[in-house]
N, CA, C and O atoms as a GROMACS GRO file, in nm:
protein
  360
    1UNK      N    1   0.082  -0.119   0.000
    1UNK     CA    2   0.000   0.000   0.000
    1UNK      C    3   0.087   0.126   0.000
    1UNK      O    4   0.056   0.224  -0.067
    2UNK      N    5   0.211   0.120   0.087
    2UNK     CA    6   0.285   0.279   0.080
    2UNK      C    7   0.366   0.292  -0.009
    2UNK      O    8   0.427   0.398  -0.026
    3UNK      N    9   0.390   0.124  -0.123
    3UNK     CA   10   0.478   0.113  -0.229
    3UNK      C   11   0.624   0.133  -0.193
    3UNK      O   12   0.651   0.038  -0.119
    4UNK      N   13   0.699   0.186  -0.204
    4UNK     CA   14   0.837   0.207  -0.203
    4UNK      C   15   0.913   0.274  -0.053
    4UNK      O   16   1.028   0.254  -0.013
    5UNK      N   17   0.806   0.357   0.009
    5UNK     CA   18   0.768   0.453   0.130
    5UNK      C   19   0.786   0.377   0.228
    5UNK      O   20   0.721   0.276   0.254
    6UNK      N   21   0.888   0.428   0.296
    6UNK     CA   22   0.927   0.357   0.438
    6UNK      C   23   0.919   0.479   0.550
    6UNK      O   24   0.892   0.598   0.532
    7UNK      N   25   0.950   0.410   0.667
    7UNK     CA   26   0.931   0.513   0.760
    7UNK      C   27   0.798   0.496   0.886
    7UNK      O   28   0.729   0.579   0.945
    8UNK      N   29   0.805   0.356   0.890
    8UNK     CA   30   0.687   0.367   0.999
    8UNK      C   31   0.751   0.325   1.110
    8UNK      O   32   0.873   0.308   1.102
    9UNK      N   33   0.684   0.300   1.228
    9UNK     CA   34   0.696   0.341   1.360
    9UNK      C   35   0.841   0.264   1.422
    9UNK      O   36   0.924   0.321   1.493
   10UNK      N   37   0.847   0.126   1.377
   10UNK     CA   38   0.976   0.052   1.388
   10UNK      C   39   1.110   0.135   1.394
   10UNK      O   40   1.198   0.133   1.480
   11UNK      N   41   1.099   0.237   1.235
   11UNK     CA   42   1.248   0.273   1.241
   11UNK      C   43   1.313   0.385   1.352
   11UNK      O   44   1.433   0.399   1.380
   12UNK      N   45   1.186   0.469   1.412
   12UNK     CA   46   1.229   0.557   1.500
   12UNK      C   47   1.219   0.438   1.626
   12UNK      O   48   1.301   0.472   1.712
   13UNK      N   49   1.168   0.348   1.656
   13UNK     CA   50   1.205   0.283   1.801
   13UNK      C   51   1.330   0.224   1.762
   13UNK      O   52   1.422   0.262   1.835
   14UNK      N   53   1.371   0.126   1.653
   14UNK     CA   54   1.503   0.078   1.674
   14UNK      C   55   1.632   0.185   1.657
   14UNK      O   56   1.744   0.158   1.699
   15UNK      N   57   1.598   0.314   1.586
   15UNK     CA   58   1.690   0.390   1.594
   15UNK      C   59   1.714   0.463   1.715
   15UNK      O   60   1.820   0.512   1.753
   16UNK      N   61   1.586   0.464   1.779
   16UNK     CA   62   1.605   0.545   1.904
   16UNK      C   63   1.690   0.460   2.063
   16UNK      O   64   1.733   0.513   2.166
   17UNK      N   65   1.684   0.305   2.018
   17UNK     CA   66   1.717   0.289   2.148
   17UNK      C   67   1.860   0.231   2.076
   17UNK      O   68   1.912   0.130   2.123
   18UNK      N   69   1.912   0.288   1.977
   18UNK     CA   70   2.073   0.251   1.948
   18UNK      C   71   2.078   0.121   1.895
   18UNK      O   72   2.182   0.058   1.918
   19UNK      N   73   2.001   0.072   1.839
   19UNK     CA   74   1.999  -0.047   1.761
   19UNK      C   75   2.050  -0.052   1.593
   19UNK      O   76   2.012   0.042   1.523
   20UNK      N   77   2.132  -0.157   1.531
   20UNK     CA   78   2.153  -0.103   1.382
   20UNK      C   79   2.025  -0.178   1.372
   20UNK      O   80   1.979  -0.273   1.436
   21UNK      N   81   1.962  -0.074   1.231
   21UNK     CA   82   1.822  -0.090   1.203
   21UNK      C   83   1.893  -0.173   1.049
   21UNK      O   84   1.981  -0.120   0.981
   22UNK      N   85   1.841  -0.289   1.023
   22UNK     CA   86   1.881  -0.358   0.893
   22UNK      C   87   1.787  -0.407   0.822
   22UNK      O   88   1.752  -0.525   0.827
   23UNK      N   89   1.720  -0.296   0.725
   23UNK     CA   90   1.565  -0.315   0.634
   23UNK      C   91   1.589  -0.300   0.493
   23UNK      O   92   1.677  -0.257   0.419
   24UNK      N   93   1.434  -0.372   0.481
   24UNK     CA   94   1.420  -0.357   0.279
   24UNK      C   95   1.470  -0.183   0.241
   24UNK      O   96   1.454  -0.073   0.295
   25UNK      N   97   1.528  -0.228   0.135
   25UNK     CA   98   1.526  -0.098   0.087
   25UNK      C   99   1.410  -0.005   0.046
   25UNK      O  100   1.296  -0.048   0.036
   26UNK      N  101   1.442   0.126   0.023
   26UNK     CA  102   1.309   0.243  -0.008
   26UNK      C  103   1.334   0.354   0.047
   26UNK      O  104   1.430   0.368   0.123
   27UNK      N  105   1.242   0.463   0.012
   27UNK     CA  106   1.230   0.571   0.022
   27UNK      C  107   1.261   0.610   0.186
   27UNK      O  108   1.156   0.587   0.247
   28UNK      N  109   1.321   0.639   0.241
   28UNK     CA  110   1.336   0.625   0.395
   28UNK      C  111   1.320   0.805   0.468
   28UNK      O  112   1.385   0.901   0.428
   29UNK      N  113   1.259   0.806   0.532
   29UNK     CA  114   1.267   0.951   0.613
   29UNK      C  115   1.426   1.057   0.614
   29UNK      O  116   1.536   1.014   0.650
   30UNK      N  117   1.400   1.183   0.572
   30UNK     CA  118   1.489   1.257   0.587
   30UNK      C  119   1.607   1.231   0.726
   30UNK      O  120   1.571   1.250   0.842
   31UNK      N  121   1.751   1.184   0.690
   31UNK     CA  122   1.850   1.176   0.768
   31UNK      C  123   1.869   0.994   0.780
   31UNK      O  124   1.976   0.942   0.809
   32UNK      N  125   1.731   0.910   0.750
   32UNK     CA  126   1.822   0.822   0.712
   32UNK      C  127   1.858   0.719   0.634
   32UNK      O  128   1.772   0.636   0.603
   33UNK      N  129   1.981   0.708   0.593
   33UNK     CA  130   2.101   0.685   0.459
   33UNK      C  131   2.128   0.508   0.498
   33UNK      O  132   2.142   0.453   0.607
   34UNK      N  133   2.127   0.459   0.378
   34UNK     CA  134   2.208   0.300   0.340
   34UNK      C  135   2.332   0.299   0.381
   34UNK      O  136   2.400   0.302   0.278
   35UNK      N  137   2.396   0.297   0.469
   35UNK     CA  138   2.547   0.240   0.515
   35UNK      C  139   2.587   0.386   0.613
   35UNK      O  140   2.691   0.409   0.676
   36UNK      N  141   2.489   0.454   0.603
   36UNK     CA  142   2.545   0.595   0.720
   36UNK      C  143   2.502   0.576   0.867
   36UNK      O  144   2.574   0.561   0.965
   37UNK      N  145   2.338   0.582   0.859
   37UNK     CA  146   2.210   0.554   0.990
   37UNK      C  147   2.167   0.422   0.974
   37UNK      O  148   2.168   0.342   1.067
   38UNK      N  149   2.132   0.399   0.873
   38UNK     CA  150   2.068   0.279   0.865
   38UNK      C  151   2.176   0.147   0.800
   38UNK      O  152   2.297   0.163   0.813
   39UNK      N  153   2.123   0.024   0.732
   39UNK     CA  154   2.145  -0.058   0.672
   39UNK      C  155   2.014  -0.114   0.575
   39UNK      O  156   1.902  -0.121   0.625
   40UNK      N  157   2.035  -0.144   0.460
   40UNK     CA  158   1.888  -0.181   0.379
   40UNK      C  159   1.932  -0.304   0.280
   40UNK      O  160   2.054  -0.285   0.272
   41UNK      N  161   1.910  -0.390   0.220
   41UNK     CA  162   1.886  -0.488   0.132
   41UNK      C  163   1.747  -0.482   0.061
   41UNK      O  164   1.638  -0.430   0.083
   42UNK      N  165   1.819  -0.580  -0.059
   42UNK     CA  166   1.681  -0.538  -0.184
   42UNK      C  167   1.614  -0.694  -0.155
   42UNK      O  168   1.499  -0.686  -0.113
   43UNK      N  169   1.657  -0.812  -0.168
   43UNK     CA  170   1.613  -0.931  -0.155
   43UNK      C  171   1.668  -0.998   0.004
   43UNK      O  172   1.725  -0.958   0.105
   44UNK      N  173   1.614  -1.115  -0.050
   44UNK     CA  174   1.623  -1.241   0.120
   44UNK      C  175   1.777  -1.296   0.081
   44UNK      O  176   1.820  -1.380   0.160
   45UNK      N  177   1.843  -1.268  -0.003
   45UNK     CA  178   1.985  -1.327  -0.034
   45UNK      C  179   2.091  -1.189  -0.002
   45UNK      O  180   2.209  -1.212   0.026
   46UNK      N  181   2.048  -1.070  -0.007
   46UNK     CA  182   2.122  -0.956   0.032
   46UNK      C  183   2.082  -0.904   0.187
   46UNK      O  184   2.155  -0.827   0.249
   47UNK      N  185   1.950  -0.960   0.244
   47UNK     CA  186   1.927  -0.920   0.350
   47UNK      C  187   2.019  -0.997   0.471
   47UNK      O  188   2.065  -0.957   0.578
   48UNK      N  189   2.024  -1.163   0.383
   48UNK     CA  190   2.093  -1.241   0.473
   48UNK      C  191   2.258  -1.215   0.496
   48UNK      O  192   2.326  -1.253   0.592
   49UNK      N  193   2.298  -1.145   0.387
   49UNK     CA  194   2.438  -1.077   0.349
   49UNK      C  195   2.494  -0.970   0.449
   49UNK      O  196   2.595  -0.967   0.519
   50UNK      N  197   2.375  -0.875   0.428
   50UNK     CA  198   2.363  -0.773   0.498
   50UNK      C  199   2.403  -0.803   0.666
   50UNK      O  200   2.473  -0.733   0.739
   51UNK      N  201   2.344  -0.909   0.693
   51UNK     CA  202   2.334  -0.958   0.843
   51UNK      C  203   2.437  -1.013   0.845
   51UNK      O  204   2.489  -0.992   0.955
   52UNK      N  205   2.512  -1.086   0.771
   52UNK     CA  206   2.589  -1.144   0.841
   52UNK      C  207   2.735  -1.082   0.831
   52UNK      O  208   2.831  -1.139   0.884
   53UNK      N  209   2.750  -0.945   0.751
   53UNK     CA  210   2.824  -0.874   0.720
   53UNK      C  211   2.833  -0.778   0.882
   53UNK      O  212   2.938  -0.751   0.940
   54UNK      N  213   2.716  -0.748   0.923
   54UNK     CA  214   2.738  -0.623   1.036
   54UNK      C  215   2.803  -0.709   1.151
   54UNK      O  216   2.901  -0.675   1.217
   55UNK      N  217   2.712  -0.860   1.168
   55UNK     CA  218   2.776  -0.930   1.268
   55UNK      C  219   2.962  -0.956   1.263
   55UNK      O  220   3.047  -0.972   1.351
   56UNK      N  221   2.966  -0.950   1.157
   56UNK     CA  222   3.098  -0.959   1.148
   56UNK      C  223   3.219  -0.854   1.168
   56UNK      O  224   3.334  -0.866   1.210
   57UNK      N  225   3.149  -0.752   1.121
   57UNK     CA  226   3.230  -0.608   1.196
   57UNK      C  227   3.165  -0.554   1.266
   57UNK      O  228   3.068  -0.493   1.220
   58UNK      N  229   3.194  -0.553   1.436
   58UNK     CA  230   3.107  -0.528   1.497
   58UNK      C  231   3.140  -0.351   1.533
   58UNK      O  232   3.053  -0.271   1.567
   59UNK      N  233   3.282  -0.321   1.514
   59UNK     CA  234   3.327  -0.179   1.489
   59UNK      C  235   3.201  -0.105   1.402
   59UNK      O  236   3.117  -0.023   1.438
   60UNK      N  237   3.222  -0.161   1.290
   60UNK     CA  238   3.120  -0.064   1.181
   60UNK      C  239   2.966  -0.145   1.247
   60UNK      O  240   2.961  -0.061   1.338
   61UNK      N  241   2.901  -0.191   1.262
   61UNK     CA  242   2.828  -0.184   1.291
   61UNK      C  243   2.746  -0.117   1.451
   61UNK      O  244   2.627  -0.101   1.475
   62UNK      N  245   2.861  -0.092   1.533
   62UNK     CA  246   2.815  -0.023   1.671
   62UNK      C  247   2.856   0.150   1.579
   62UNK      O  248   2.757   0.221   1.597
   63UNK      N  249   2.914   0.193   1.534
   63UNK     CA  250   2.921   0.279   1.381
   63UNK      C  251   2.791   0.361   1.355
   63UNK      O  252   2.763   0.468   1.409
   64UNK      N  253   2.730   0.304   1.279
   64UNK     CA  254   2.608   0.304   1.206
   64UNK      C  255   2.509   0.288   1.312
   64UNK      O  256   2.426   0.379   1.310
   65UNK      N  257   2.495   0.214   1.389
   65UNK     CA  258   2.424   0.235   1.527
   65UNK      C  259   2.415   0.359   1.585
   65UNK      O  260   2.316   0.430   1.599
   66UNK      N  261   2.538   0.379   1.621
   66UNK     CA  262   2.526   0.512   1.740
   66UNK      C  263   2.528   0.637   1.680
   66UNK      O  264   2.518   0.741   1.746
   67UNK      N  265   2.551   0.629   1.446
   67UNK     CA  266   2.469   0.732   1.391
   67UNK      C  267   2.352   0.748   1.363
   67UNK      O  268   2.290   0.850   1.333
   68UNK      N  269   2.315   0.625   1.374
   68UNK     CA  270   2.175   0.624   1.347
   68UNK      C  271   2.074   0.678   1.460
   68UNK      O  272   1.964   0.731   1.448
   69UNK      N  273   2.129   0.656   1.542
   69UNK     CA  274   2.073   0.724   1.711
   69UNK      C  275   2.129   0.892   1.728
   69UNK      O  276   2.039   0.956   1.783
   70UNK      N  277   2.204   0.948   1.709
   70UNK     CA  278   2.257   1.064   1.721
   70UNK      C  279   2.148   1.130   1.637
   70UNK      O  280   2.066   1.207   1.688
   71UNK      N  281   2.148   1.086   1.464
   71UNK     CA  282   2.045   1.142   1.383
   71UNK      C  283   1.912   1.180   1.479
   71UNK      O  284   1.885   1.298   1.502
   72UNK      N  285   1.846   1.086   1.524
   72UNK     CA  286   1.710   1.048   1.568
   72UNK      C  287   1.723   1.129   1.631
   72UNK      O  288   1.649   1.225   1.606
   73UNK      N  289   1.847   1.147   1.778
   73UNK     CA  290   1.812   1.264   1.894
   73UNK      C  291   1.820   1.377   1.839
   73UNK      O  292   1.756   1.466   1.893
   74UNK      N  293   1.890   1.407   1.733
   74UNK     CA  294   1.871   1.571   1.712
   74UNK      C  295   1.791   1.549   1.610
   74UNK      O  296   1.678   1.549   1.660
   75UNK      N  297   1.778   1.524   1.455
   75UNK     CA  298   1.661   1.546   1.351
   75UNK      C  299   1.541   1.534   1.391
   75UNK      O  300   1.450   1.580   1.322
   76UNK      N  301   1.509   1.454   1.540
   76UNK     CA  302   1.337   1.430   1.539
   76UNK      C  303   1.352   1.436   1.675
   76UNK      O  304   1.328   1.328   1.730
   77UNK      N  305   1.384   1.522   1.745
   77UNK     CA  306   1.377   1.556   1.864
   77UNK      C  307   1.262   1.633   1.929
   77UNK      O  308   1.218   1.730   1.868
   78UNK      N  309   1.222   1.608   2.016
   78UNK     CA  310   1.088   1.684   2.092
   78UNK      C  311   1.083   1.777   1.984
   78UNK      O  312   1.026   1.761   1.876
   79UNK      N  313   1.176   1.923   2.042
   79UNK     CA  314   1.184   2.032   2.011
   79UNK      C  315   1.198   2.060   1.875
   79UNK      O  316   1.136   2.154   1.824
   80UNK      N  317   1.287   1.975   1.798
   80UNK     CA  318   1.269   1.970   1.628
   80UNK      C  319   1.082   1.939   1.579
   80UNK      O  320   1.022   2.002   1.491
   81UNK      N  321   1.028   1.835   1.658
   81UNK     CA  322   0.885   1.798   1.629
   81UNK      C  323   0.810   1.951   1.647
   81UNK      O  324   0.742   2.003   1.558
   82UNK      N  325   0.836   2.018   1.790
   82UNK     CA  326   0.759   2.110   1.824
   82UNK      C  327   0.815   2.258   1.713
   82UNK      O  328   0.717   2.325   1.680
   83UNK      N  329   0.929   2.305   1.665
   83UNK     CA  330   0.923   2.353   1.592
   83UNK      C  331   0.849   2.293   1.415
   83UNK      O  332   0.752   2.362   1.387
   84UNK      N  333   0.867   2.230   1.352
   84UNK     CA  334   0.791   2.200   1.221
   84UNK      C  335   0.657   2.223   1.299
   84UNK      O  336   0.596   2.324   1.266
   85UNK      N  337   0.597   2.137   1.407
   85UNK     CA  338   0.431   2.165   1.432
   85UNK      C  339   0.432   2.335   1.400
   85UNK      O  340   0.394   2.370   1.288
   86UNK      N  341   0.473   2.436   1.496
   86UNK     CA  342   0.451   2.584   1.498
   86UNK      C  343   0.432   2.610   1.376
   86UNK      O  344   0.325   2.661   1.343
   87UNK      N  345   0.550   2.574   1.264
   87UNK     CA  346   0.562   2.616   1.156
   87UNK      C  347   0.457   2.579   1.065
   87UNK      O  348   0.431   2.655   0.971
   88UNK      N  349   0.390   2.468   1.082
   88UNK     CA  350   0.275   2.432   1.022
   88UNK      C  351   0.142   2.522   1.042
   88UNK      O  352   0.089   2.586   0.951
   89UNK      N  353   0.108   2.518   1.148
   89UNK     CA  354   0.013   2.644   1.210
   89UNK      C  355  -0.004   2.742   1.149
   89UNK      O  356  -0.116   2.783   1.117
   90UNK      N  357   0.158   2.825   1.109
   90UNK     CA  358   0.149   2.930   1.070
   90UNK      C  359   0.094   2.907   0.933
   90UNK      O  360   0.070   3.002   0.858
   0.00000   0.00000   0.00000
């Protein structure tokens, strides 16, 4: 139904509690990136890749974790939410 459109409630809880988030690929919310915040695969043969690639560097993968969490606290922070709301209003 959201086609290509990602971004539901999952990726802000696993990004928020410092988890590497490792999903289908797609359109993903402003700030987060394939190999920066996140991790993504296109099929069940790259997803399994994907996984067993982060397990294996656990450097780059605590990496991409604790950017993917930094993003979250400042891009979608209370106060980031409560400014766009104001700005909407207006």
């Amino acid at each position: 139904m959201a086609g290509s459109d990602r971004g539901n409630m999952r990726c802000w809880e696993a990004l928020g509690c410092g988890a590497l988030m490792i999903s289908d690929a797609g359109n993903y919310p402003n700030g987060m990136i394939d190999g920066t915040t996140i991790v993504t695969y296109g099929n069940a043969q790259s997803a399994v890749a994907s996984i067993r690639t982060a397990l294996s560097d656990q450097t780059r993968l605590r990496e991409i974790a604790a950017a993917g969490n930094m993003m979250i606290k400042s891009r979608y922070s209370k106060e980031a939410q409560w400014e766009s709301f104001t700005q909407l209003c207006r």
